[in-house]
Gaussian input, Z-matrix of N, CA and C with variables (Angstrom, degrees):
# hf/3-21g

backbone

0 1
 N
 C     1     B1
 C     2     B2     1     A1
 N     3     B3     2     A2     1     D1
 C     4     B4     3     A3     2     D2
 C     5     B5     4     A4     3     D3
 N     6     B6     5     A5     4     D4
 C     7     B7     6     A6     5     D5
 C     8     B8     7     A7     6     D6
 N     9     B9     8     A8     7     D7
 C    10    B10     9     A9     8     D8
 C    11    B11    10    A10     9     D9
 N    12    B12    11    A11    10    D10
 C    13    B13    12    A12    11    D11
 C    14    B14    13    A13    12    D12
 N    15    B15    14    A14    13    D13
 C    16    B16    15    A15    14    D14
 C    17    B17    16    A16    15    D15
 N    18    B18    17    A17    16    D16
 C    19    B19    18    A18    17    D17
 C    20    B20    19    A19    18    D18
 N    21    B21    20    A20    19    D19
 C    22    B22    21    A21    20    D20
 C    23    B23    22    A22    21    D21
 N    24    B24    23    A23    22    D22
 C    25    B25    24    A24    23    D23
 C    26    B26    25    A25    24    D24
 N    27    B27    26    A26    25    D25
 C    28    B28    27    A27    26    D26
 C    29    B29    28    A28    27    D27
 N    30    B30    29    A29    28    D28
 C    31    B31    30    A30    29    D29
 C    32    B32    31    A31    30    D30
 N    33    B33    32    A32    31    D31
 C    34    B34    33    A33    32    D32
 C    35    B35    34    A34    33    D33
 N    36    B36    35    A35    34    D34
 C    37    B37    36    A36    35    D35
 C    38    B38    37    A37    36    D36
 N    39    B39    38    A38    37    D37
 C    40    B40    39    A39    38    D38
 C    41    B41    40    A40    39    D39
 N    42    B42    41    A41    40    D40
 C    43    B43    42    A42    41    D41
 C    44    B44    43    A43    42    D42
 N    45    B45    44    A44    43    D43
 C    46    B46    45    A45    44    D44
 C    47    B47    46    A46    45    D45
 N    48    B48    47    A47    46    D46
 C    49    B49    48    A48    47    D47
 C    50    B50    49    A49    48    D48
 N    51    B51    50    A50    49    D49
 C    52    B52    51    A51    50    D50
 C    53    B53    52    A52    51    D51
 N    54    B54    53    A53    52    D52
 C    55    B55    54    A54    53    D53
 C    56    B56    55    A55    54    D54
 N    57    B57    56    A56    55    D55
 C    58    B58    57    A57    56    D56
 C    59    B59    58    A58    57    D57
 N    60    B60    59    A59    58    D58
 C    61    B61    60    A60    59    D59
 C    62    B62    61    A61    60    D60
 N    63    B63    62    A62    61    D61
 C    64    B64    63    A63    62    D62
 C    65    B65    64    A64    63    D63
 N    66    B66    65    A65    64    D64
 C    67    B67    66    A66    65    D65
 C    68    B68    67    A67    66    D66
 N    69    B69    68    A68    67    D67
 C    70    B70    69    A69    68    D68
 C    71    B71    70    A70    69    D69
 N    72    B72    71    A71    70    D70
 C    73    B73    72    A72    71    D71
 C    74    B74    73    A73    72    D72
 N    75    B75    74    A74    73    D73
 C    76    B76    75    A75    74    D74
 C    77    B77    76    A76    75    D75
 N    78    B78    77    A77    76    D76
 C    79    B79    78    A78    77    D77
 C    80    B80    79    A79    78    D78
 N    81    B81    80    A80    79    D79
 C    82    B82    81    A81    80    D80
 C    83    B83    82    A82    81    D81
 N    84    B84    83    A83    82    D82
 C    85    B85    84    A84    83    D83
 C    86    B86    85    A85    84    D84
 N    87    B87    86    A86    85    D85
 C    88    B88    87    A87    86    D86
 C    89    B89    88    A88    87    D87
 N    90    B90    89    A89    88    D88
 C    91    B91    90    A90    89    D89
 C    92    B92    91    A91    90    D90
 N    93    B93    92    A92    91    D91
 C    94    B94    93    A93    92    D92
 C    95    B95    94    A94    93    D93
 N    96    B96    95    A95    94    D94
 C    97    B97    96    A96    95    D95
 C    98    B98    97    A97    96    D96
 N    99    B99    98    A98    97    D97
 C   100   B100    99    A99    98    D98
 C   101   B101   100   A100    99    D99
 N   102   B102   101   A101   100   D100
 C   103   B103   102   A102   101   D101
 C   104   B104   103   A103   102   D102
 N   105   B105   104   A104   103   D103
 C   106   B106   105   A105   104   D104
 C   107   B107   106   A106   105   D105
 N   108   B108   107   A107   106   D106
 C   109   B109   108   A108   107   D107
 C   110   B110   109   A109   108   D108
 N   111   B111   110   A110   109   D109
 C   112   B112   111   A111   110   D110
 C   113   B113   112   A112   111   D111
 N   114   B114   113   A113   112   D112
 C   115   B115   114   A114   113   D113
 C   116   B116   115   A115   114   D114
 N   117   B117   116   A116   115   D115
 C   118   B118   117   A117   116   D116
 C   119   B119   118   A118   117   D117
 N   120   B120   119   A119   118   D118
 C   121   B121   120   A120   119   D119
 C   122   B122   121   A121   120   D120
 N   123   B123   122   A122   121   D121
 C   124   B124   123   A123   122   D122
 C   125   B125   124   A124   123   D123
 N   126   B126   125   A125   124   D124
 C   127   B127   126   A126   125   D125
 C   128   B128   127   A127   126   D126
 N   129   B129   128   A128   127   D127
 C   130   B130   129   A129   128   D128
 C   131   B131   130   A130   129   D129
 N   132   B132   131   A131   130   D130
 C   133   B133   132   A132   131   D131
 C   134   B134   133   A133   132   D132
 N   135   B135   134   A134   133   D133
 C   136   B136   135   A135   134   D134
 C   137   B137   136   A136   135   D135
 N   138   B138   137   A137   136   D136
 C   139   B139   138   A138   137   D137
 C   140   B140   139   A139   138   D138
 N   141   B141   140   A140   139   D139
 C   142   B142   141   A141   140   D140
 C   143   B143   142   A142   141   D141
 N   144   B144   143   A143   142   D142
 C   145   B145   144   A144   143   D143
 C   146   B146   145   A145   144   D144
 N   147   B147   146   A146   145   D145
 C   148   B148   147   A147   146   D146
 C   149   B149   148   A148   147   D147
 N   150   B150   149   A149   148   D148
 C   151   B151   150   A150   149   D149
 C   152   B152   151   A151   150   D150
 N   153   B153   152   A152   151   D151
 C   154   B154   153   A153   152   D152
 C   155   B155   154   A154   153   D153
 N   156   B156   155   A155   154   D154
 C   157   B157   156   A156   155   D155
 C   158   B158   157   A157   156   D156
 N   159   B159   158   A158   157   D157
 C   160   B160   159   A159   158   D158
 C   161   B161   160   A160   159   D159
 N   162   B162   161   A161   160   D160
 C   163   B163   162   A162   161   D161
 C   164   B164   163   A163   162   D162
 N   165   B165   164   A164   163   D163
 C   166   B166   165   A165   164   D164
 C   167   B167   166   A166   165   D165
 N   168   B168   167   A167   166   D166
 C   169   B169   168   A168   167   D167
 C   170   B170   169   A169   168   D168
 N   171   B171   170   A170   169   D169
 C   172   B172   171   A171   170   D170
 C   173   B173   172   A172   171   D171
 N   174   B174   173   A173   172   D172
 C   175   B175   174   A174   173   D173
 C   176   B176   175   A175   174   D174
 N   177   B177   176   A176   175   D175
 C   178   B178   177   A177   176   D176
 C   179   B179   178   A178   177   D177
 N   180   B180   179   A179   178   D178
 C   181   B181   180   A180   179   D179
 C   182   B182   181   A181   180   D180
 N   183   B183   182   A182   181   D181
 C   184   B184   183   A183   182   D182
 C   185   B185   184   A184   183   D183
 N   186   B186   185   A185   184   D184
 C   187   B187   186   A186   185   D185
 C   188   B188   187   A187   186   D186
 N   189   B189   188   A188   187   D187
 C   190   B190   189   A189   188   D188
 C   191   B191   190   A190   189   D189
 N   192   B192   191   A191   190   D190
 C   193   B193   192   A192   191   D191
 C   194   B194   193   A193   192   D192
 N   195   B195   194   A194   193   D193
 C   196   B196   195   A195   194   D194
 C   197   B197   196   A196   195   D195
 N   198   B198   197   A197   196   D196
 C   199   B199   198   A198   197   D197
 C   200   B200   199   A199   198   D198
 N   201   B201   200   A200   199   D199
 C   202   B202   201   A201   200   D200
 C   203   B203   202   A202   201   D201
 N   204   B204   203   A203   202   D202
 C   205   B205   204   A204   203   D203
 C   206   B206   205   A205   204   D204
 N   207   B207   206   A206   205   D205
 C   208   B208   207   A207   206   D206
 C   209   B209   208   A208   207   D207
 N   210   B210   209   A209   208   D208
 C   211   B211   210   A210   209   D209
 C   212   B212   211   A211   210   D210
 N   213   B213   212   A212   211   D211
 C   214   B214   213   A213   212   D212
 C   215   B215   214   A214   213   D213
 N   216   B216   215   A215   214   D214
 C   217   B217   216   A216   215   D215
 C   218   B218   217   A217   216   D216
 N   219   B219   218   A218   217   D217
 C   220   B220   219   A219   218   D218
 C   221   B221   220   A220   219   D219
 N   222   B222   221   A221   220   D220
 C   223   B223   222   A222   221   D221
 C   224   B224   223   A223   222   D222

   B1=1.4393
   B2=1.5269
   B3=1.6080
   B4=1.8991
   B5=1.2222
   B6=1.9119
   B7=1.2324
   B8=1.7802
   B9=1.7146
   B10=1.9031
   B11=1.6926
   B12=1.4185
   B13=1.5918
   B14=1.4398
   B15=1.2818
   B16=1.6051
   B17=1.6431
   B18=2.0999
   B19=1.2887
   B20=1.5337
   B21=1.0441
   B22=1.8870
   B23=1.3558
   B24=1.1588
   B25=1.6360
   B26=1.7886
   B27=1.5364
   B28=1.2904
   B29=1.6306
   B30=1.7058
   B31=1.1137
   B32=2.1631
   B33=1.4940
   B34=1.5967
   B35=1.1348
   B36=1.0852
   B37=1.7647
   B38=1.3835
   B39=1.1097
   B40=1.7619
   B41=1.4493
   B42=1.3812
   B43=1.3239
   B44=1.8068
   B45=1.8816
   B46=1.2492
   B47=2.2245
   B48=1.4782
   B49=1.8946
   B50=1.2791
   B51=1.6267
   B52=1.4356
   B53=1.6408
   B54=1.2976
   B55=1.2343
   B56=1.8078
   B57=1.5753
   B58=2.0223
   B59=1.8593
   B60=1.2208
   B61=1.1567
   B62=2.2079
   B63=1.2650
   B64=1.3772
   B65=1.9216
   B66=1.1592
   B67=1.6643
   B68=1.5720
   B69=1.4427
   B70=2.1021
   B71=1.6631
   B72=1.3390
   B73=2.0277
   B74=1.0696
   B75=1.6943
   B76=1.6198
   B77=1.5828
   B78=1.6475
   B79=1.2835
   B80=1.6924
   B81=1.7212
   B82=1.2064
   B83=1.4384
   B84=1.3395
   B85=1.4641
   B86=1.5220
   B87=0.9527
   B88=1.6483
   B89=1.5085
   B90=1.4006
   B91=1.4082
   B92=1.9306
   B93=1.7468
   B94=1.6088
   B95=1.4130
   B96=1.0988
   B97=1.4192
   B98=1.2979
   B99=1.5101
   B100=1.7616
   B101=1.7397
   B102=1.2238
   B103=1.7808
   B104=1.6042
   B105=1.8618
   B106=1.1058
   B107=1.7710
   B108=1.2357
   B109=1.8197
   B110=1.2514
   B111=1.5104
   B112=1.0910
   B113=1.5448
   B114=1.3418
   B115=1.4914
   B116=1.3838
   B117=1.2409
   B118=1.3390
   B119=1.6760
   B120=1.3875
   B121=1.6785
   B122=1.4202
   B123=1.6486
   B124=1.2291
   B125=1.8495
   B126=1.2853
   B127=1.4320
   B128=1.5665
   B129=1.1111
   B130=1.6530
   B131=1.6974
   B132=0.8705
   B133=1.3465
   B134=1.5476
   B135=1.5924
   B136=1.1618
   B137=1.6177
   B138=1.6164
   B139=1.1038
   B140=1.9424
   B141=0.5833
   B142=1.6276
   B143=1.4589
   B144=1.7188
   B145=1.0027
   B146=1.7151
   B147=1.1356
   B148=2.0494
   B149=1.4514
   B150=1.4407
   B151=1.4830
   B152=1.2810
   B153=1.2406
   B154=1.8600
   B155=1.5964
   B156=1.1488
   B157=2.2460
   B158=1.2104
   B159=1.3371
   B160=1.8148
   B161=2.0941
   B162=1.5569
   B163=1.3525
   B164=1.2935
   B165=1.5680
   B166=1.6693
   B167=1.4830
   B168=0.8455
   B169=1.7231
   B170=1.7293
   B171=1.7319
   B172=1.6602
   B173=1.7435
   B174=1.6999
   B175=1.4410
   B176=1.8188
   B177=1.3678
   B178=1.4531
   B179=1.4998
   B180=1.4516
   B181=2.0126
   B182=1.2823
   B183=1.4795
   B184=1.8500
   B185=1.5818
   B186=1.1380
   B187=1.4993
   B188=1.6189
   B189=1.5190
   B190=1.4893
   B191=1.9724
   B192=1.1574
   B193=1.4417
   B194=1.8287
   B195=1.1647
   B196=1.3994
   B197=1.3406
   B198=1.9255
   B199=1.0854
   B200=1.3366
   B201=1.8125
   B202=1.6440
   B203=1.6668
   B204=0.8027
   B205=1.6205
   B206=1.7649
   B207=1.4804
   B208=1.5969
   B209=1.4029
   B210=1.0724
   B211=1.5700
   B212=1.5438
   B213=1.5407
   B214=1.1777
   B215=1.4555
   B216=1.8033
   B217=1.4955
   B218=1.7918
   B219=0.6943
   B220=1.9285
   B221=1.5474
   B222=1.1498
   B223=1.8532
   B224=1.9090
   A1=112.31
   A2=112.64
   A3=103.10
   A4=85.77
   A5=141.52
   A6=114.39
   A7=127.96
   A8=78.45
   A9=90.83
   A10=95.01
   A11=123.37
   A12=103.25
   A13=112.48
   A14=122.71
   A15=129.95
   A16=88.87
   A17=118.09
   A18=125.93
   A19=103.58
   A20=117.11
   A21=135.95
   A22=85.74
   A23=132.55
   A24=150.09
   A25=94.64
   A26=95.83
   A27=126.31
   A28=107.90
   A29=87.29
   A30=132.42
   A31=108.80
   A32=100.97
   A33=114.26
   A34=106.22
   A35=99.11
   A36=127.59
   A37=126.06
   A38=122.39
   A39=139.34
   A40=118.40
   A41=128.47
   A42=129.90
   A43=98.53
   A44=107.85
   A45=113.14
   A46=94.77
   A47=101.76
   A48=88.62
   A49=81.00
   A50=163.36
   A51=132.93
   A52=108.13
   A53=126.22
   A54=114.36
   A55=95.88
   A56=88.68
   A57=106.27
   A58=93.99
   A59=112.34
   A60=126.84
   A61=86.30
   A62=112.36
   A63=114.84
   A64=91.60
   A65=108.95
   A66=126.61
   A67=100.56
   A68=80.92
   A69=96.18
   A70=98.89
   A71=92.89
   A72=91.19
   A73=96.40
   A74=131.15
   A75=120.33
   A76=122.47
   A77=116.39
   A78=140.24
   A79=99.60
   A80=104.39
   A81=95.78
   A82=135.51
   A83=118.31
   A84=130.25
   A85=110.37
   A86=112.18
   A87=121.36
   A88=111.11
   A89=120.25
   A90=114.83
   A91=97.32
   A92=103.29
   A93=96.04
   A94=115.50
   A95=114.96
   A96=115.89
   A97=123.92
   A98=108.77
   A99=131.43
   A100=91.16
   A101=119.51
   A102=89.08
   A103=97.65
   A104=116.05
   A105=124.35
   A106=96.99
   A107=110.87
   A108=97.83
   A109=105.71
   A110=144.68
   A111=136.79
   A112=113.42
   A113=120.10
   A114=93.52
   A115=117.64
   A116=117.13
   A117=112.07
   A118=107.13
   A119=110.37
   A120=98.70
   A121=90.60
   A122=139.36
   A123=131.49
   A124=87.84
   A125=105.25
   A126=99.34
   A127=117.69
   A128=127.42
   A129=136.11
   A130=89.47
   A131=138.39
   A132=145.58
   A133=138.22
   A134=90.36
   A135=122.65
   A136=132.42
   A137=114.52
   A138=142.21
   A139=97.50
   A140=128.51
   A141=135.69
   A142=109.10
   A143=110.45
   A144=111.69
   A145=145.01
   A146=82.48
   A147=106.66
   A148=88.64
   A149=122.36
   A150=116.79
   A151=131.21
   A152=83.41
   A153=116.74
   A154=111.85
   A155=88.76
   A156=87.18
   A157=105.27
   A158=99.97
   A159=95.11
   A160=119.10
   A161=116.19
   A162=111.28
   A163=136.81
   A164=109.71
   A165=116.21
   A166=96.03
   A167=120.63
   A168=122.06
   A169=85.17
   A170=100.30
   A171=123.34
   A172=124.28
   A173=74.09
   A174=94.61
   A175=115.76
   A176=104.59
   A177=101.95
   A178=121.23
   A179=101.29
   A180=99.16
   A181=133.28
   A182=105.69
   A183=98.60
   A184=114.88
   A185=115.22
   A186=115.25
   A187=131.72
   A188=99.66
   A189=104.47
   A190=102.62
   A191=92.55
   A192=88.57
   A193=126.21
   A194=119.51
   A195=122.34
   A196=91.20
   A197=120.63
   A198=124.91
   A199=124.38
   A200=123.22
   A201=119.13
   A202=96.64
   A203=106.97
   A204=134.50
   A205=120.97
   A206=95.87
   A207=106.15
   A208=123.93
   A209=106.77
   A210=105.84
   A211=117.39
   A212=111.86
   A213=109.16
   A214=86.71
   A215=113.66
   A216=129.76
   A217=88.06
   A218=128.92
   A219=105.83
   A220=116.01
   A221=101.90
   A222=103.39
   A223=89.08
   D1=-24.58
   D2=-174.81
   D3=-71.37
   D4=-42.41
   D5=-165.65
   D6=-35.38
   D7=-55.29
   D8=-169.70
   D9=-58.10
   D10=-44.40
   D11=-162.18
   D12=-85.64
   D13=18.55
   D14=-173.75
   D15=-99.39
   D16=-42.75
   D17=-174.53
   D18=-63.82
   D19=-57.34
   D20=170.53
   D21=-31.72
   D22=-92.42
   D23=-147.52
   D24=-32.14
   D25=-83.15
   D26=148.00
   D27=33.53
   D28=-112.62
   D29=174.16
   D30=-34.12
   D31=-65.12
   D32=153.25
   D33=-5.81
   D34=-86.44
   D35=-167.14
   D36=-66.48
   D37=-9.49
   D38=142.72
   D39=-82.45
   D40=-40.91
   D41=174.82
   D42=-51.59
   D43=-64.09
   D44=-147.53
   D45=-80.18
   D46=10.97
   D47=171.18
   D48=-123.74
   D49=-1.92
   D50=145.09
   D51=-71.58
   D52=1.91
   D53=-154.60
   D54=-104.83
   D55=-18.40
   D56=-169.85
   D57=-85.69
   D58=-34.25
   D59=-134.62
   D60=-103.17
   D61=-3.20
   D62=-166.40
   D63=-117.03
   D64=-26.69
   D65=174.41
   D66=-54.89
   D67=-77.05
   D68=177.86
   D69=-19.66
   D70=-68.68
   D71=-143.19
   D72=-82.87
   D73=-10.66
   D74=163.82
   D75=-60.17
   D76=-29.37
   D77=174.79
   D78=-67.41
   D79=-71.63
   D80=-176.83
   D81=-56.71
   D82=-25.29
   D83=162.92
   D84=-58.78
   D85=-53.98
   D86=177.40
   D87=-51.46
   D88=-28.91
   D89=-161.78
   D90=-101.48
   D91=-29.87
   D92=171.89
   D93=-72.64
   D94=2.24
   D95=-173.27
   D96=-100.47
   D97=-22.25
   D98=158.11
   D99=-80.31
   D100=-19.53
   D101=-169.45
   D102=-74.57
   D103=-54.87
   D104=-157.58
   D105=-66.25
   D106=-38.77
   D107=169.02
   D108=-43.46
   D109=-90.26
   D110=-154.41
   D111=-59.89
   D112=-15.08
   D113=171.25
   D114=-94.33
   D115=-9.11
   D116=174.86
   D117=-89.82
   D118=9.13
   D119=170.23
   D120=-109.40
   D121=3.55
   D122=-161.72
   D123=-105.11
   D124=-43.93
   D125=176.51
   D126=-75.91
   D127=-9.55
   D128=-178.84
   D129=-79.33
   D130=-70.21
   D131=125.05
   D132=41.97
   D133=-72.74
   D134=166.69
   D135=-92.78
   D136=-10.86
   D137=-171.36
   D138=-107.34
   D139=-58.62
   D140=148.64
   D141=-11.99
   D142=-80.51
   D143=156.80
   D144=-6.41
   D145=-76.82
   D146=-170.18
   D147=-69.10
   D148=-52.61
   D149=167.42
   D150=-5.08
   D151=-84.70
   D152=160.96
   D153=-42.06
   D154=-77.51
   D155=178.45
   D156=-37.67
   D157=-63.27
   D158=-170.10
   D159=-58.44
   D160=-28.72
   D161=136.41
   D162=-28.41
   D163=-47.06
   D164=-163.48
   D165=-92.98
   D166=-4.17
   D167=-149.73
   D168=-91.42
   D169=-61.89
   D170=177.24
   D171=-24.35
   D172=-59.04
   D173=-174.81
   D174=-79.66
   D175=-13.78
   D176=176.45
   D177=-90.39
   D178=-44.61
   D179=147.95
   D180=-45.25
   D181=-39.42
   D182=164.41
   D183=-72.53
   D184=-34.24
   D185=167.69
   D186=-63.35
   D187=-7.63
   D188=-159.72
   D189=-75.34
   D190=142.22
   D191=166.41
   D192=-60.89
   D193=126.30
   D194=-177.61
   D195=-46.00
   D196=151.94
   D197=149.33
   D198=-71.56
   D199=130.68
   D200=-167.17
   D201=-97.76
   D202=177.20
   D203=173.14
   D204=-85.41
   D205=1.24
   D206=161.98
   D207=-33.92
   D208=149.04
   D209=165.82
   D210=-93.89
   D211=173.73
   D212=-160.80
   D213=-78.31
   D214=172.48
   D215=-171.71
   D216=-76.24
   D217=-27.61
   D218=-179.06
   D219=-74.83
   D220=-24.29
   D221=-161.09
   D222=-68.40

């Protein structure tokens, strides 16, 4: 009978370190998954952005004054 309850024991004691060991990477999965959320709302974000610049950028070259044929301010 110690056989079977040494196997019991055993057995215990692999269930309860896959059972620690299934915690871990449920945590750790959980926590890469808030990381990659926030960077893909940091880059949604950031892509918005450059958008925009590159809008203002557009619109300020069409606005720019033509270069004249002035002379320089000393002459």
């Amino acid at each position: 009978m110690t056989e079977k309850s040494d196997q019991l024991t055993e057995l215990s004691d692999r269930i309860d370190r896959l059972e620690a060991r299934l915690m871990f990477q449920d945590d750790t999965i959980e926590t890469l998954n808030q990381t990659v959320t926030a960077q893909w709302h940091q880059i949604d974000g950031l892509t918005r952005q450059v958008a925009s610049l590159s809008e203002r950028l557009r619109e300020a070259e069409v606005n720019a004054p033509a270069p004249g044929n002035d002379p320089p301010p000393h002459y």
